[in-house]
Phi, psi and omega in degrees: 000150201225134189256115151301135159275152156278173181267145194260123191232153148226169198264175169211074187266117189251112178226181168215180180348311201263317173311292216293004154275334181271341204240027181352115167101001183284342181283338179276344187292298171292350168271331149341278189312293156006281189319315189260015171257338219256316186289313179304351194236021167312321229264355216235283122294168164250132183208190214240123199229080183291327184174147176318119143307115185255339190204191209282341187281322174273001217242325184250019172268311178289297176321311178312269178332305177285359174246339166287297188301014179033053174295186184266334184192192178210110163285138176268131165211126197288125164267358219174192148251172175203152186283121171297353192274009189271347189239013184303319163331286205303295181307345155311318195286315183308127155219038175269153168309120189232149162217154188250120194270119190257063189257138160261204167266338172223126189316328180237136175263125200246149212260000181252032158271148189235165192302340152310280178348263170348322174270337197269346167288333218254045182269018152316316186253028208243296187307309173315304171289348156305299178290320168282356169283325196280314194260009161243029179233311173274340195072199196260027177295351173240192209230125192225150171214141199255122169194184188290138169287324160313317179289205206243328182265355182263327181311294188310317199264337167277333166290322162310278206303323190284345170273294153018278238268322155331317185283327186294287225304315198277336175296304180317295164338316209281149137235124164276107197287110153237143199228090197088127178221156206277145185292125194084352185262126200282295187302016190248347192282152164224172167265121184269342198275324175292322155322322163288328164311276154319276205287338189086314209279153156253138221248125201250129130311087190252167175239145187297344183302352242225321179291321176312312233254307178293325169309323184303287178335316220280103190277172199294277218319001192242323169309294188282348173295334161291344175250000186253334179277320177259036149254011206243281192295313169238205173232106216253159178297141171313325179243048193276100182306134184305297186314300178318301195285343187266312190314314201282347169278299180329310147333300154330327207263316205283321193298294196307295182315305218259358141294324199276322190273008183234005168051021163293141207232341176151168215230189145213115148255131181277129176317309218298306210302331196280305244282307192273348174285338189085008211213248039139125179250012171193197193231167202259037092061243159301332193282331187304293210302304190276357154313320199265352155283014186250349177102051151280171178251146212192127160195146185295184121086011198056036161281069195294346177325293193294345192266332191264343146307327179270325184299325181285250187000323202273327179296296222301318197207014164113287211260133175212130187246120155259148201194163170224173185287117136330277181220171165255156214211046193313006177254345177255001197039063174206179188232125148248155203262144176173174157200230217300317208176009190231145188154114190296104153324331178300009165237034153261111196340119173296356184250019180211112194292146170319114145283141161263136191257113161321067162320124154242121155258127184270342187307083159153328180074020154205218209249187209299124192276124179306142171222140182320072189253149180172132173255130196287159205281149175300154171128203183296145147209161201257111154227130207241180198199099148327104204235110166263132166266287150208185195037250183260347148005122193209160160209154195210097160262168207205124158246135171256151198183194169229158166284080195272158182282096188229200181263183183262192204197079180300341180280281169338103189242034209199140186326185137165164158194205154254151141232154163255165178242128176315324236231002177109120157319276187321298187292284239286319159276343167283345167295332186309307179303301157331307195285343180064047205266141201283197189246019168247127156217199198238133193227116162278129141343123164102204170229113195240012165304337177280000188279308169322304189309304160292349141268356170267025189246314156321328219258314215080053174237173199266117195242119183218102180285130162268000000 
């Protein structure tokens, strides 16, 4: 299992000097507030307030310090103005993800303020110089928001942005295992070296023996406490063969040691690869499925695109399903979704117990891989597609829609469900097409675009809702 963190921000509170002759006591005043902003948002991150920036030293001092401690980002926030030309140095320097918070300490102007207010207030024109400064030094790479500090809505959008800015921080990081790819399939290729530029992960071309081998190892006593949990988890078939299901956890066991001992965040394998290695009595299946509940990044076919995507997704927004479109379904405006037989149960309707299934698949040419059924729970969902268009080029397409609450479909022995697309069946794909959006995708619970969104602005990539 892979532990979500909160995401680590620092504050950059910036004022200067010359008030603490008219004002005593105001840089402690203001850091107070400072202080009393990082509690009000604890619950969204953690974070790091060392003390008010007053001049330009402190300003490449702090700004320093968070980028030697690789925090995931930094909100600026004016306690006072300061002249902005004090941080250009430092903002050259930056390479964290920034957003300019434009909040003051009281919400309202009131007929009892005196010019002490006015100053612990006036960080409006402070942000305005700030901000022109950052977008004539850095370009347009942050995020900026004007609101009550208090509120529900500076909360919700400063959490957005600080999970952002985690997925820029954790993309860099990943190495993503690729074990094969399927012949001919266009929309999954990459530049791997410019991906690791843009996108951050790095893509291991790996070989499969090093699972074999761990599977080998793996005693029974470590198979049935695994089969005693996912008989706990799912409604596993009656006739479900002892051998298939203990083989397909051993299988589980094995991909998990050797992501975890290759420091890996997720994978992609193309079936074909068990069939040709020769030693593999099924397809990855169940391992695909409880990787993506353990938090892996997951994609079929050697797509490592979509797997380092789906990896991002689990920071972004907890559960992230990789899926494809099926068919289309024009009396229902919708699409339904599924793919072979992989899909983080952890996005399944809560009123329907996981079935485990006695599979028969002809895909992979061996025998019936135990498999996952289950329909994602109704309501919003987010699902977006990573597009290399060429050189450094990147798209993040992106639909919002719903999960409809629909009937089953007993022949259907694989996750699935709809999705409608807010925007229409028809438009949402003839833009999907236009946009060169792949036939893999990453599917979040809920309405997670402004998180996408703000992270393709980190990345510097091109971000396009159908």
């Amino acid at each position: 299992m892979i532990e979500q963190r909160k995401p680590r921000i620092g504050l950059l509170g910036i004022m200067q000097e010359l008030y603490d002759d008219d004002i005593p006591g105001i840089t402690e005043h203001q850091e107070d507030y400072a202080r009393k902003v990082c509690t009000q948002l604890s619950d969204i991150a953690h974070w790091e307030f060392p003390r008010a920036a007053r001049n330009r030293s402190d300003i490449e001092e702090i700004l320093g310090d968070f980028n030697y401690k690789n925090l995931d980002g930094v909100m600026i926030v004016m306690l006072t103005y300061g002249p902005a030309m004090r941080a250009v140095r430092a903002l050259q320097h930056n390479n964290l993800p920034l957003l300019l918070a434009n909040i003051q300490p009281v919400p309202e102007v009131t007929t009892d303020w005196d010019m002490d207010d006015l100053t612990y207030n006036q960080g409006i024109h402070g942000v305005q110089d700030m901000a022109n400064a950052m977008l004539r030094t850095t370009g347009d790479r942050f995020e900026v928001i004007s609101a009550d500090w208090k509120s529900e809505e500076f909360e919700t959008f400063v959490g957005d942005w600080a999970r952002a800015a985690q997925a820029a921080s954790e993309l860099k990081k990943m190495k993503i295992a690729s074990i094969g790819k399927m012949h001919g399939m266009g929309d999954t290729l990459t530049d791997e070296a410019a991906f690791t530029r843009v996108i951050g992960p790095e893509v291991n071309r790996e070989y499969i023996g090093q699972v074999v081998r761990n599977m080998e190892a793996i005693s029974r006593k470590e198979v049935e406490e695994q089969m005693a949990i996912d008989r706990e988890r799912f409604e596993v078939d009656e006739d479900m063969p002892e051998k298939n299901f203990r083989y397909a956890v051993r299988m589980y066991l094995g991909f998990k040691q050797f992501l975890v001992e290759g420091g890996y965040r997720g994978f992609s394998a193309h079936f074909d690869t068990f069939k040709g290695d020769g030693r593999f009595n099924q397809i990855n299946m169940l391992t695909a499925s409880n990787l993506l509940a353990d938090g892996y990044g997951y994609a079929a076919e050697g797509d490592t695109n979509t797997a380092s995507m789906v990896a991002a997704g689990h920071v972004l927004g907890g559960d992230a399903h990789f899926t494809e479109m099926y068919a289309m379904d024009f009396k229902q405006e919708s699409m339904l979704m599924s793919h072979m037989g992989e899909g983080n149960w952890k996005v399944a309707r809560k009123d329907e117990p996981i079935r485990l299934a006695n599979r028969e698949l002809g895909i992979g040419d061996l025998n019936n891989p135990p498999t996952t059924v289950f329909r994602a729970e109704p309501g919003p969902a987010t699902i977006v597609s990573l597009v290399h268009l060429e050189g450094e080029k990147f798209r993040l397409v992106a639909a919002q829609g719903e999960i409809l609450d629909t009937q089953q479909y007993p022949a259907i022995e694989m996750p699935y469900f709809h999705f409608r697309p807010d925007s229409g069946v028809r438009t949402c794909n003839d833009g999907w097409l236009k946009a060169g959006g792949t036939h893999h995708q990453t599917l979040l619970l809920g309405d997670q675009r402004q998180k996408w969104q703000m992270l393709c602005k980190i990345l510097g990539i091109d971000y396009m809702e159908v």
